[in-house]
N, C-alpha and C positions, 0 to 999 in steps of 0.2 A: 518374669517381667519383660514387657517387649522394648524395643530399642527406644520407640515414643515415650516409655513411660520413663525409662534410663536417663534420657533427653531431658523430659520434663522437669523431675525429678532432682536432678542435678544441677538443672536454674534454680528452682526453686529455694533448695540448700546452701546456693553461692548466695542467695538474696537473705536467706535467715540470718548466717553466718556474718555477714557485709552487715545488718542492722545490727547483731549482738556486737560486732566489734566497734564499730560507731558511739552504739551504747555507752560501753567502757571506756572510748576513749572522750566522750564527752562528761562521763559525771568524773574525769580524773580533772579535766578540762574546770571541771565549774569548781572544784574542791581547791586547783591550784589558783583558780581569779580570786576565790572568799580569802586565801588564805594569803596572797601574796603582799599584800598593803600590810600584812603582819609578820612578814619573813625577819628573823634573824636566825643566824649561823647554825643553831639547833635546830630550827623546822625545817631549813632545805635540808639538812642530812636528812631528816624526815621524812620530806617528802621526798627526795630525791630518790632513795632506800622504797618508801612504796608505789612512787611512779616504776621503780626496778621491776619491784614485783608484778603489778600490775601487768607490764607488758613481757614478762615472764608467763607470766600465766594466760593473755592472750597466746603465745608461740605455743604451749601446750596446748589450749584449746583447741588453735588451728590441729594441729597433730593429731587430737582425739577424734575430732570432730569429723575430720577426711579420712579416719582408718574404721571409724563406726559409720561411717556412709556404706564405705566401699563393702564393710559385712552386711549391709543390711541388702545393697543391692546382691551381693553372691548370694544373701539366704534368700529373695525374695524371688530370684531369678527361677527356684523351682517351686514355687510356691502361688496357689491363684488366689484365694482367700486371704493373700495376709492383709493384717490390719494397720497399714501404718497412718493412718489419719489419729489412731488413739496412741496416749503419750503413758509412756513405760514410767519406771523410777527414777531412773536416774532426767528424765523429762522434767519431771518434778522437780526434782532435786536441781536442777539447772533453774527452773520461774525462780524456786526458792530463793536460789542465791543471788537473781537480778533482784529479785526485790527487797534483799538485804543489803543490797548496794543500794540502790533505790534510797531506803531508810536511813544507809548511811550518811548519804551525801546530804540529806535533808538535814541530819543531825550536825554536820559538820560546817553547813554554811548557811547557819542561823534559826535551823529549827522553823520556829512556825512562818519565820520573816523570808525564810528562805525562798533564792527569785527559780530556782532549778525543777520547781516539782512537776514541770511537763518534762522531763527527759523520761516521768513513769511512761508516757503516752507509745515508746520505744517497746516496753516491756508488753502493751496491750497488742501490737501490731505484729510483732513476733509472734505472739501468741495464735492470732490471728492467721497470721498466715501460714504458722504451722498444723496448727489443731481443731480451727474452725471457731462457729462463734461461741458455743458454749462455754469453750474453755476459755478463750478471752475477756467474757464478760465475768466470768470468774475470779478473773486475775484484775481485773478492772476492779470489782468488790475490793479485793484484797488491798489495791491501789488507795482506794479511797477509807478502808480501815486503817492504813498506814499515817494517811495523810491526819486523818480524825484525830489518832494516838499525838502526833504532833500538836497541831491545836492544843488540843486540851489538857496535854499535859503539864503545859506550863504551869503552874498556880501561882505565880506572882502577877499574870495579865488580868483586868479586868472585866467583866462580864463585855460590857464594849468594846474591846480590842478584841474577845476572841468569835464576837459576832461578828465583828469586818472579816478578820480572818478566815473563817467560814463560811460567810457569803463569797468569798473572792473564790475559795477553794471549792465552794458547791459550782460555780461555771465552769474551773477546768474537770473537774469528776465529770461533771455533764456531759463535755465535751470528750474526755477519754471513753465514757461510757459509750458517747455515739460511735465512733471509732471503732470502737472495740464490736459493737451489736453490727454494723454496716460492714467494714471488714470482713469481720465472720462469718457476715452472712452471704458475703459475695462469694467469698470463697468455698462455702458450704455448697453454694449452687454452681460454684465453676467443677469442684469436684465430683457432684454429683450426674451431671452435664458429662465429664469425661466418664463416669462409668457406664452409664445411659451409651456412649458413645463406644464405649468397649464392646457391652452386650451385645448391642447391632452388629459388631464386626467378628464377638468370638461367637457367639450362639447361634445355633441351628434355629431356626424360626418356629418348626411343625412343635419339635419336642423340646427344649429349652434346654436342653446338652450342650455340653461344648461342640463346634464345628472341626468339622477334616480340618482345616488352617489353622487353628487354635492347636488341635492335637497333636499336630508334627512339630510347630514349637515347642509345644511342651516337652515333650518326648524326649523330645532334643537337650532342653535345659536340664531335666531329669538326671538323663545320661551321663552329662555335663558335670553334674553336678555328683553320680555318686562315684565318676571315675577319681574327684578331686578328696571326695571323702570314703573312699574305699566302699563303697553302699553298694547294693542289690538295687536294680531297678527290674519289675514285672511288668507284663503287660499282657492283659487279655481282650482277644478276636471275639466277637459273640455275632451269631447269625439268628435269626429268625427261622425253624423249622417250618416249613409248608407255607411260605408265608405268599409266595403266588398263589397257591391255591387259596389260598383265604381272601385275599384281593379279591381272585375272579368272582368266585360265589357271595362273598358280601360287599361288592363294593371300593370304590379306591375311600369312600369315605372314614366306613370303618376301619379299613388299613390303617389310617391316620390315625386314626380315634387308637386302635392298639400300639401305634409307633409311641402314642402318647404316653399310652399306660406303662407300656414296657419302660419307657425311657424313667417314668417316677420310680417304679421297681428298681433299676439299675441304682438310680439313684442313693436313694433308701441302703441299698445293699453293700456300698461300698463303704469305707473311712471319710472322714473329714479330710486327708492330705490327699485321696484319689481321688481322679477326674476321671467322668465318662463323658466321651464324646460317639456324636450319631459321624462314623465312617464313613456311611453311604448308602443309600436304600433301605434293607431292613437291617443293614450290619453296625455293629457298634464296636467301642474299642475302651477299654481303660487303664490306665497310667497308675501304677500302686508304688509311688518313690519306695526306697527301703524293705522291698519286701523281696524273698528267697522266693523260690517256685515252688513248697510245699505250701505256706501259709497263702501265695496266690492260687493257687489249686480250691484250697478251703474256701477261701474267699467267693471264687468260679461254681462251684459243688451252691454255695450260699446263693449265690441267683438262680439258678439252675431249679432250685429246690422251689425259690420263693415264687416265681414262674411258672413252674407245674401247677404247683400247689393252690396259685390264682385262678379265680372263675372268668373268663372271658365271654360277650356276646361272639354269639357263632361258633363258637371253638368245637360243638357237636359235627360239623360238619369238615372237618380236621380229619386226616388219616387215622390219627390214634384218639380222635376225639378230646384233642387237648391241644394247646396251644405250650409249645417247648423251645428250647433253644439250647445251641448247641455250641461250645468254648474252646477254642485252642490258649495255650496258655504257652509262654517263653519268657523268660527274662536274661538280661543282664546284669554278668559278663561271661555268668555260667553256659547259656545258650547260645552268646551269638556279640558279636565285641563292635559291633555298628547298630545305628538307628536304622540304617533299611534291612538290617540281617536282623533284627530283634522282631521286627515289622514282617519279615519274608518268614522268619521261624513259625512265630504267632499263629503266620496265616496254614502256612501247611500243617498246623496242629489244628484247627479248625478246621482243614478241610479233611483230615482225617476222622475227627469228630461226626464229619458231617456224614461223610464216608459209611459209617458205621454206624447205623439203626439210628444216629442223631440222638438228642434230649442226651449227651454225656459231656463232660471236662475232659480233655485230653491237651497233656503237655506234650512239647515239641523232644521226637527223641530220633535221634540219625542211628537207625540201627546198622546204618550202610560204614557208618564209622566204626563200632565194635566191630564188622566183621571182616574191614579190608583193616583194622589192626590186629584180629586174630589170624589173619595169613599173611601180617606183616608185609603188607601193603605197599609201598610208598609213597610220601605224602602227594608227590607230585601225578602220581597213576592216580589216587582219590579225588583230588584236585578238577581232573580230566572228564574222570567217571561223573562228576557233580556238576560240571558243566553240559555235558550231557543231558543228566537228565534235567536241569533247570530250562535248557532249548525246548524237551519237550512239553515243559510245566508250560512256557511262555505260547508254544504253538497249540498245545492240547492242555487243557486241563483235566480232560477226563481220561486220559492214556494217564497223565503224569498221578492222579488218586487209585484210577485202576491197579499199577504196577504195585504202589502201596500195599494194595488190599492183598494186592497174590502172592506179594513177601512176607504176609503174617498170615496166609492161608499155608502156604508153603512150611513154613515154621510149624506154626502145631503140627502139621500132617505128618511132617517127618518126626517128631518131637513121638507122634500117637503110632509109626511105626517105628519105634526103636533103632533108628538111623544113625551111626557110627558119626562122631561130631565132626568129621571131616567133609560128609557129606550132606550134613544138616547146615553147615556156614554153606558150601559149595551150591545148594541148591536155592537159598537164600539170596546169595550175590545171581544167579542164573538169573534169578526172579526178578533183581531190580534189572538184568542186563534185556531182557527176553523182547520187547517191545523198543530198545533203543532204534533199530532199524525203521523207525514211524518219521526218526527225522529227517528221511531222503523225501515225506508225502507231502504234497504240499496244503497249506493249511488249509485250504479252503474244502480241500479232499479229504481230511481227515474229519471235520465238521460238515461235509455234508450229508443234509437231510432224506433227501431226495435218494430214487437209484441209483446206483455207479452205473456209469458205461464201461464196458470190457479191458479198456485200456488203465483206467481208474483201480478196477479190481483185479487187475495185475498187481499194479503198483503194492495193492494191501499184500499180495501173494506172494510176494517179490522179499515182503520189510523181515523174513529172517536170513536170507543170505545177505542182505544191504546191513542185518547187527553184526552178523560173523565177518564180513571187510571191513567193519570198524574197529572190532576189539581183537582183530587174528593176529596185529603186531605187537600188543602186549602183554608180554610175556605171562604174567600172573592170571592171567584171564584164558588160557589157550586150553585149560582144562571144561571150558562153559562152552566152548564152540558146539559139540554135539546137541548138548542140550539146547542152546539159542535157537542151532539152525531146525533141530528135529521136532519143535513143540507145538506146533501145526501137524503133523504126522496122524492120521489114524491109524487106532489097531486092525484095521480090515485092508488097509494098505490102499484106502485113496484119500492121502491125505499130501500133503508139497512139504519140500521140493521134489523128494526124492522118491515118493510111494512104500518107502518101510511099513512092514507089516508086522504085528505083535510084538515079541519077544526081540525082532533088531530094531525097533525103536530104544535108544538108551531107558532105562531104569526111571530118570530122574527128569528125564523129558517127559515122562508120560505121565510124572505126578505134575508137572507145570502145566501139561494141558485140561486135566481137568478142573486144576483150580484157577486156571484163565478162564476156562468155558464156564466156568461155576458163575464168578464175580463178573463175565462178561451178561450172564444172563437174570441177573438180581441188579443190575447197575441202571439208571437214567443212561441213557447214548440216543445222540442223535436220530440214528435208525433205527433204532427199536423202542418196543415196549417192556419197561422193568416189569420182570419175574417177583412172586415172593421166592423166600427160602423153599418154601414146599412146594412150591412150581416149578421150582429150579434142580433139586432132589428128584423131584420125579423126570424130568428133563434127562437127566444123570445118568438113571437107570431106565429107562427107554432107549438112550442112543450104547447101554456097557455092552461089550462085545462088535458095536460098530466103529463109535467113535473112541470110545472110551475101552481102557482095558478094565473087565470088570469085576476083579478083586479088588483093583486098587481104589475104584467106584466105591464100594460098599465099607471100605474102611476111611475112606473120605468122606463119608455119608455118616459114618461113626465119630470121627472127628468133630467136624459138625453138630453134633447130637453132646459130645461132651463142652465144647467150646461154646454153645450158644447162648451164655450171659453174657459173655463179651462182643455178639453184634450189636 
């Protein structure tokens, strides 16, 4: 619920409240004028005793009334669909009891003579200005069968006396009814007027999502809301696979026309309590309250599938000949204990998704955390290290997915040569450190398209001794220095800084160079053209024996060959 509606809202409830009590204190008002010209010493204890109650039981109301407000705005606050224009039980059960007051008072200061039966008119405008006009006119009916019951119950009145009474009584019904239909109807249209006026300001125009500004609200209140009740909140990245090339070849129309589609899929896919909103271009986002990261995974696998599985115009002309999309998935408080850390999680699990072959679900997982707590790390050296590479995410985004990729190339590879687990963490953590040195370049250098000049590609020649002056002063890190600085090394011995040839290049350096050179040559980068896997394979073993040492080639090429369900 946003702060407007909190706003709104909250008049609206002081003005319900202010007429219910008015209400009450006017038929206590007309039951004490019928009954005062007949006062002895028995009816004020009487009255006196249920005037008692009466404003007894207003102080309770107020009580109820401000502490079921206040739940309704906390529940509704993470909530977009809730329905509070329709009236619950205990709703009812409140008209009920005005209009047994209502009857009461009728009966108590003279029945059908009685001068009080417009205080019903209270009971239609409350109505009214709670629930709209059907339900008003409703209670209006009710009004007027009440008033009827009175009439005609008499049987001592004559057919004559209860025709005047009747006619006198059909003008005010009349007039409650108008009330009650006008009212309701205004209010039907003010409310629908502010929803009208919501949509313009939370939905996305092209696709009828929620918008970016809606969604970081939400998010927000979500959060908010299940840190108060101990809850899970998820949240899933979705990207558009190929989706500029789809643009170029069919058009920005049809882009549209699939932003379209996609977004009714998303739709369709998710719960009644989740929202999806259009992020931004072809990326979307959605908010799953209450849900853990295995059932948001399912949930992700579920659009994923339904998206495939959809026929789209043009989609033949698609890389994979299909139209796909690809999900990072994180939630809180398991993944990340802030709304930009839930958002930042998200996104690097998407962009790993995207990282790798795309059309997959991938949840947010720091494997840089398992492996500086299995050498006992310290939180403040992790700390250090993840600021690091965050600079380089913010100046590079494709340095900061690259390193990703060569830390889970690295991983199988040692994993497929039976690597002692001291050296399978050590050459893991090498992996995220190895390209740290990128953040001496400056960014426009690292992004650019065009040729270097001399000076430019120094700098690129330069960024392994610029990681080994970053990470040579602490201490847990002093064992990666060879590896950082020697992973540019060829085995033919022209390779920087230092021209090591074969065998005195380190062990562990020479498996990081070719699974850099591997994911450097299958990746989108600015200066080059992405390789496939089999272009890049043969790449591999064209340059083993120059570039590359070429055992390690052919069992990285095996690797490879076993692990390829998972690109």
């Amino acid at each position: 619920m946003s702060n407007f509606d909190q706003v709104r809202n909250k008049k609206v409830f002081e003005i319900i409240v202010v007429l219910k009590v008015i209400y009450i204190v006017l038929s206590l008002i007309a039951i004490l004028s019928y009954l005062s010209p007949k006062m002895n010493e028995k009816n004020i204890i009487r009255i006196s005793l249920a005037g008692s109650s009466i404003l007894i039981f207003m102080m309770m109301y107020f009580v109820i009334m401000t502490k079921r407000y206040d739940n309704k705005k906390s529940i509704n606050s993470g909530i977009v669909e809730h329905d509070g224009v329709k009236p619950g039980i205990i709703d009812y059960i409140e008209t009920l009891v005005m209009l047994l007051i209502f009857y009461g008072v009728l009966v108590i200061t003279g029945v059908e003579k009685s001068d009080y039966k417009l205080i019903g008119i209270f009971i239609v405008l409350i109505s009214a200005i709670q629930f709209g006009k059907n339900y008003s006119i409703a209670v209006s009916v009710l009004c007027f069968i009440f008033i009827m019951i009175i009439d005609f119950s008499n049987t001592t009145l004559t057919q004559k006396q209860i025709s005047i009474y009747f006619e006198k009584d059909l003008i005010l019904i009349t007039a409650i009814f108008i009330v009650a239909f006008i009212t309701g109807m205004y209010v039907d249209i003010e409310r629908e007027h502010c929803e009208e006026l919501k949509n313009l300001a939370n939905k996305d125009e092209l696709t009828g999502l929620y918008n970016h500004r809606f969604f970081q609200e939400y998010l927000q209140n979500s959060i908010t809301n299940a840190q108060n009740n101990g809850k899970e909140v998820s949240l899933l990245f979705m990207d558009i696979d190929y989706f500029k090339n789809y643009n170029d070849i069919n058009g920005h129309q049809a882009g549209d026309l699939l932003l379209k589609q996609i977004g009714r899929i998303l739709k369709k896919s998710v719960r009644k309590n989740d929202i999806v909103a259009r992020y931004g271009g072809e990326e979307f986002a959605a908010v799953l309250p209450n849900t853990n990261e295995q059932d948001a995974i399912k949930i992700g696998e579920r659009i994923r599938t339904a998206i495939q599985n959809t026929t789209f115009r043009g989609q033949e002309n698609q890389p994979d000949k299909n139209i796909t999309i690809s999900i990072g998935v994180s939630s809180y408080p398991t993944r990340a204990i802030s709304k930009s850390q839930l958002i930042n999680t998200a996104d690097d699990a998407l962009y790993r998704a995207k990282s790798f072959n795309k059309n997959r679900v991938e949840s947010y997982h720091s494997v840089l955390d398992d492996l500086c707590k299995q050498m006992n790390i310290q939180e403040d050296t992790i700390k250090s290290l993840k600021t690091f590479i965050s600079m380089i995410n913010l100046k590079d985004r494709y340095t900061y997915g690259h390193t990703e990729r060569v830390v889970i190339y690295v991983k199988w590879f040692a994993q497929m040569l039976n690597l002692k687990e001291e050296e399978q963490i050590q050459i893991q953590v090498a992996a995220y450190l190895h390209d740290i040195g990128k953040l001496e370049i400056p960014e426009n250098v690292l992004n650019k398209r065009g040729k270097l000049t001399d000076e430019e590609f120094q700098m690129f020649r330069s960024h392994p001794q610029v990681g080994v002056d970053l990470i040579s002063h602490i201490k847990p890190f002093k064992a990666f220095v060879p590896i950082i600085k020697y992973h540019h090394e060829r085995y033919d011995g022209y390779g920087y800084p230092d021209k090591l040839k074969g065998d005195e290049i380190p062990y562990l350096a020479r498996m990081i160079t070719i699974a850099d050179s591997f994911d450097a040559m299958t990746s989108n980068r600015p200066y080059n053209i992405r390789k496939t896997h089999e272009e890049g394979i043969e790449e591999l073993r064209k340059n083993a024996g120059s570039q590359f040492d070429p055992e390690l080639v052919e069992k990285f090429i095996e690797m490879l060959e076993k692990y390829k369900d998972n690109f």
